[in-house]
C-alpha positions as CSV (number, residue, x, y, z in Angstrom):
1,X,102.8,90.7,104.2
2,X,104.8,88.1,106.2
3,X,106.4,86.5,103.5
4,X,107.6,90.1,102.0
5,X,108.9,91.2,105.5
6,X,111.0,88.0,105.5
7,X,112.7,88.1,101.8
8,X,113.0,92.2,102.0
9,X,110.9,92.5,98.7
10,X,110.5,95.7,97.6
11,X,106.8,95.5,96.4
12,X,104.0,93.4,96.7
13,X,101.8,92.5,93.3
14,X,98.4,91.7,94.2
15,X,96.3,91.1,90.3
16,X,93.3,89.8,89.4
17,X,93.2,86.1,88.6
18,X,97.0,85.5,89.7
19,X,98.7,84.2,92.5
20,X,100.5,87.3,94.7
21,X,103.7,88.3,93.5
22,X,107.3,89.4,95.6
23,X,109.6,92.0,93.7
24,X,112.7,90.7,94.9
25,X,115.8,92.9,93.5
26,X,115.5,93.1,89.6
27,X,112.9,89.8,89.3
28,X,109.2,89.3,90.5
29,X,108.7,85.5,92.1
30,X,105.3,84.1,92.1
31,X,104.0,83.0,96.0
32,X,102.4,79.9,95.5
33,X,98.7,80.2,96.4
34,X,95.4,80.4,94.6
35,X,95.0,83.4,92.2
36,X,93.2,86.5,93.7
37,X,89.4,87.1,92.9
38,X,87.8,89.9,93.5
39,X,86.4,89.3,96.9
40,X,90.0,88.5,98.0
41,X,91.4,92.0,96.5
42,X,89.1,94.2,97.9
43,X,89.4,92.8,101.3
44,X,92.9,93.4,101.2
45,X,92.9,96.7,99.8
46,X,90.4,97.6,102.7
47,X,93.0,95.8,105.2
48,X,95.9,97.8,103.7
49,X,94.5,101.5,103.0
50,X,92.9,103.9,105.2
51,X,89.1,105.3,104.8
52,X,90.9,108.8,103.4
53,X,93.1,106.6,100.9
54,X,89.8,104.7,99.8
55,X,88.0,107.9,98.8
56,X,90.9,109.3,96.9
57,X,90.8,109.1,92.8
58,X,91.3,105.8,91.7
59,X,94.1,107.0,89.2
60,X,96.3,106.9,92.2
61,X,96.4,103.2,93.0
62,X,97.2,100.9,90.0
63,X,94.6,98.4,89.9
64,X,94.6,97.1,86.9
65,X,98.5,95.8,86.3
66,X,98.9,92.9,84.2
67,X,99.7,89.6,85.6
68,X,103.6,90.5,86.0
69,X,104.3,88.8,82.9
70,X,102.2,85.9,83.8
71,X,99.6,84.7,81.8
72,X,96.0,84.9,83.8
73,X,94.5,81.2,83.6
């Protein structure tokens, strides 16, 4: 969250099997860091969310997105 504060991104893209991801005006650059399993996800999404925005329908959050237009390794 650090690193998005301090370039202004506008999102954050956290996926499955690739690194995290800054949208940074009209282009997405790749953090360097190990790709996200599933351990790491779900920690964050329980860092990030609130107990009330866990329990509501999972068609809200988009948790499956592709890699950004990265190939997973």
């Amino acid at each position: 969250m650090e690193e998005m504060v301090t370039r202004k991104a506008s999102d954050m893209y956290l996926t499955y099997q690739c690194a995290p991801a800054l949208r940074m005006t009209d282009s997405i650059l790749p953090l360097s860091g190990a790709p996200l399993e599933d351990a790491d996800l779900q920690s964050l999404f329980e860092q990030l969310t609130t107990p009330a925005q866990r329990d509501e329908s999972p068609a809200r959050w988009n948790l499956t997105p592709p890699c950004t237009g990265r190939e997973a390794p």
